[in-house]
PAFIPA-460976 format. One record per residue: x, y, z of N, C-alpha, C in turn. Coordinates in steps of 0.1 Angstrom, whole numbers, plus 5000, padded with zeros to 4 digits. Example, Ala and Ser with C-alpha at 12.3 -4.5 7.8 and 13.67 -1.06 7.14 Angstrom:
PAFIPA-460976
513249435078512349555078513249675078;512849785071513749895071512950005079;
***
This chain:
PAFIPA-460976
666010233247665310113253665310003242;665409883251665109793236663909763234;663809753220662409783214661509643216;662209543221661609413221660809343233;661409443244660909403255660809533268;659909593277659509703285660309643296;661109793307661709713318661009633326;661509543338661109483347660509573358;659509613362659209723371658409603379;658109593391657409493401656409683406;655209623401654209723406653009653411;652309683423650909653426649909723420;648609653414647309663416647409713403;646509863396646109903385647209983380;648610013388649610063381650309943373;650509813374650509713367650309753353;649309763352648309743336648809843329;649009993340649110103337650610153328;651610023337652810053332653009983323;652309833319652109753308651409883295;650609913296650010023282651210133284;651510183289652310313289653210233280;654110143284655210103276655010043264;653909963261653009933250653309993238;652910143239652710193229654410273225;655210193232656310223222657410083216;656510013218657109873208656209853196;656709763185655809733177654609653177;653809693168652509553171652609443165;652109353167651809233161650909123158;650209123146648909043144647908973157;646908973155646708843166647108713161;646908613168647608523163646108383170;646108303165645108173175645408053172;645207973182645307833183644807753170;645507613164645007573155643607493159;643507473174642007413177640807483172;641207613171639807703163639407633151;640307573144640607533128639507663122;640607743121640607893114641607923106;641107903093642508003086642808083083;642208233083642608323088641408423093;641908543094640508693100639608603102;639908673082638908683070637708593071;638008483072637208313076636608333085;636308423098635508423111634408373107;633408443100632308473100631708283094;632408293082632308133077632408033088;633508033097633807923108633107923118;632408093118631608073132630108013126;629708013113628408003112628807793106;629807763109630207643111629607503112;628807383111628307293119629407283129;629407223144629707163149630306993145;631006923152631306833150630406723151;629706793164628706693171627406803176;626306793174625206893179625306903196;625006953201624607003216623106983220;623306843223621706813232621306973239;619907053242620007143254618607113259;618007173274617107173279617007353284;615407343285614807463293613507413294;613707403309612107363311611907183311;611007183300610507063299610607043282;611307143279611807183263613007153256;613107003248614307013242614507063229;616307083230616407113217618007113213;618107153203619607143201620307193194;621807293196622907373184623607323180;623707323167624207263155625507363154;625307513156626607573155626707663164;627907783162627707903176626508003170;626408043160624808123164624008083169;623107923164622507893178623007833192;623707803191624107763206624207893217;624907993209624808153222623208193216;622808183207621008263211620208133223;620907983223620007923231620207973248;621807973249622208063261621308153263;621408253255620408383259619008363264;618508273257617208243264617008113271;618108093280617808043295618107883295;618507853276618607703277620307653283;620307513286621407473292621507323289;622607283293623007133287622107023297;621506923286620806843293621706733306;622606663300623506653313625106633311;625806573320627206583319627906593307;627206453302627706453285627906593276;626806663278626406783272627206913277;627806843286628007033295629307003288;630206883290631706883283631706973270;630406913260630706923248630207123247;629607113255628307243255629507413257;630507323267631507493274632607443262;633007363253634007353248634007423235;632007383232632207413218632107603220;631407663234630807763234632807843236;633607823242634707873244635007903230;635007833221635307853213634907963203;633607983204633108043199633008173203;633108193215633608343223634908383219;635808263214636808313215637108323200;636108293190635708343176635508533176;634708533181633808663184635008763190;635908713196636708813201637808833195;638108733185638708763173638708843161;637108873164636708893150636809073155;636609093167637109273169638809263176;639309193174640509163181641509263174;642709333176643109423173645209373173;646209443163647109373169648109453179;648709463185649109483198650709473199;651609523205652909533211652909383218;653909333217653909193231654009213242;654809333245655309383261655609303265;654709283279655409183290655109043283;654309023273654008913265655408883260;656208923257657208883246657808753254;658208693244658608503245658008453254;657008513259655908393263655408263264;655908183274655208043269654607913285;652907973279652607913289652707773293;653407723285654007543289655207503300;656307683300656707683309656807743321;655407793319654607833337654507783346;655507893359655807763372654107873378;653707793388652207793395653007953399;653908043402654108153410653808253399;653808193384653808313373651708303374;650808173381649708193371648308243385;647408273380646408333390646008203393;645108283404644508103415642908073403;642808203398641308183390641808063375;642508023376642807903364642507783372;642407773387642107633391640707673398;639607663394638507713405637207603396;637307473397636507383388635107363395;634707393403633507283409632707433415;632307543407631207653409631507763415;630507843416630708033418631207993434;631107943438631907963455633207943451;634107873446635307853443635607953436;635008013424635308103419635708233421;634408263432634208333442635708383450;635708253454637208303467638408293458;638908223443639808213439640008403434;639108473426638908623427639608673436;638808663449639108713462640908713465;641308593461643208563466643708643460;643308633446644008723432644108863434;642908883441642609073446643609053458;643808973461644609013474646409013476;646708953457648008943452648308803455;647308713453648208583455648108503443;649108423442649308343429648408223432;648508173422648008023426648807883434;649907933433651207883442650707923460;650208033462650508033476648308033475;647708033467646207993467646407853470;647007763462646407623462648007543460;649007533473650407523476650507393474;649507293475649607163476649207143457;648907203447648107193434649907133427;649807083416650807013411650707083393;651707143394651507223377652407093369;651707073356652806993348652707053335;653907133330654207193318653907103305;653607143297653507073285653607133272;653607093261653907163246652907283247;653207393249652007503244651207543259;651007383265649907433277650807353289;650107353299649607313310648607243316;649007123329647607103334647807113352;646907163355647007163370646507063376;646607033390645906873394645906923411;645006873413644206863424644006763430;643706723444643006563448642206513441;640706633437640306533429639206603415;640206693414640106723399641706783388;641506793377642406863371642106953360;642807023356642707153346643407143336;643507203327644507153315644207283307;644607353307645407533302646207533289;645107633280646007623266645507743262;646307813255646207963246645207923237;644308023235643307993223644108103213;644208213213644308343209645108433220;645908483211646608673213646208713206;646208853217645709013209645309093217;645109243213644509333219643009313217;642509243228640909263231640009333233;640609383242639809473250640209623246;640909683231641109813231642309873240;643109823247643609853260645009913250;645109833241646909883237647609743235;647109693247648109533253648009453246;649109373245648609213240648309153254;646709023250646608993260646608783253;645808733264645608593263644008543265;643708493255642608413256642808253261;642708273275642908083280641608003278;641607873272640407773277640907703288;640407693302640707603312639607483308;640407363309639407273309639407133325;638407183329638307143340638106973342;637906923350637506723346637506743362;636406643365636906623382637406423378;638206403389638906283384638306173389;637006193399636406123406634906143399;634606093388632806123385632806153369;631906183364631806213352631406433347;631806453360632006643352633106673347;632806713337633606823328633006943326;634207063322633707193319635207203311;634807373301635607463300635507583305;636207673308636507813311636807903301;636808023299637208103288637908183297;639108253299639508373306640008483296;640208573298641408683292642208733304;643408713298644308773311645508813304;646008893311647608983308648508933316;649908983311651008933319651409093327;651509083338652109143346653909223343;654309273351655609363352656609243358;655909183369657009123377656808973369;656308943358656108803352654808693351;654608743365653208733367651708703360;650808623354649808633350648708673358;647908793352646608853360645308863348;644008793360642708783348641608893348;641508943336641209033331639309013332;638908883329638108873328638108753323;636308663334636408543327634608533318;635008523305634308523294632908423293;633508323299632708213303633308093313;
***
């Protein structure tokens, strides 16, 4: 077999993954690897980067309580106890800086991995049939909700959302809608979750094109047998 890449097998559901790890563990591994938006220079540096200032602090509210994170230790202990972005301005800056910082933390037990179905991977030249519908789901848990739902049911984001317009770019992608769009970029590869696999850490960055919301997304997802992208879990 060549050692560089597992055959093409087209499998449904949990044999997928199953046939991605089986084949896994007979290629080589390979470092994780992350985005230069982390501005991380290497492992080693996690701990330094994550205890980091920010660029810009994070206005937050709870209650009738303000306050504000200066880096990701406090910004995820303010999460934990129930605080949230005071408004639009804050939510852009609040999921952008927090993506990142999850996707610190997942680095920091991140493990190196086979490429498998990963090998020459490049999500800039992702047609909508290779990506899940859960990369376009911008405006709350109802959307979220049913974009799940298509995914469990094997549909791409191509036959989820047939009218959505993918436009490739250096590294990423952005998806577009009537009246929002997404913009899709690798933060991190690696074995995350222990699995064996290389996987993908996505930030989706959401914008509706009519108003002033913005978000980010965090996902982890794998690449499939038949080429396919499937989400493993969304982080934030």
């Amino acid at each position: 077999m060549n050692a560089s890449r597992c055959p093409q097998v087209v499998l449904a559901g949990s044999l997928v993954l199953a046939s991605l790890w089986a084949c896994a563990q007979r290629l080589p591994a390979t470092a994780p690897t992350w985005s230069p938006v982390l501005e991380l220079a290497s492992l080693a540096a996690i701990p330094a980067r994550f205890e980091r200032p920010f660029h810009e602090p994070v206005d937050l509210i709870k209650g009738e309580v303000r306050s504000n994170a200066a880096n990701c230790p406090a910004l995820l202990a303010a999460r934990a106890q129930g605080a949230s972005p005071a408004d639009d301005r804050d939510l852009a800056i609040e999921r952008d800086e927090g993506a990142r910082c999850i996707a610190l933390q997942q680095l920091s037990h991140a493990r190196g991995a086979p490429a498998g179905a990963l090998a020459g991977f490049d999500l800039g030249t992702a047609k909508a049939a290779q990506l899940p519908p859960t990369l376009a789901v911008p405006f709350g848990k109802r959307d979220d909700a049913r974009a799940q739902a298509a995914e469990g049911r094997g549909q791409t984001l191509r036959d989820y959302l047939p009218d959505a317009v993918v436009q490739a770019g250096a590294g990423a992608l952005a998806i577009k809608g009537d009246t929002w769009e997404t913009r899709v970029e690798v933060l991190a590869r690696g074995d995350f979750d222990g699995s064996g696999r290389e996987e993908l850490l996505l930030a989706a960055h959401d914008k509706a094109t009519e108003g002033t919301f913005e978000s980010t997304r965090l996902l982890l997802v794998a690449r499939r047998d038949d080429g396919a992208l499937t989400t493993l879990k969304r982080l934030q």
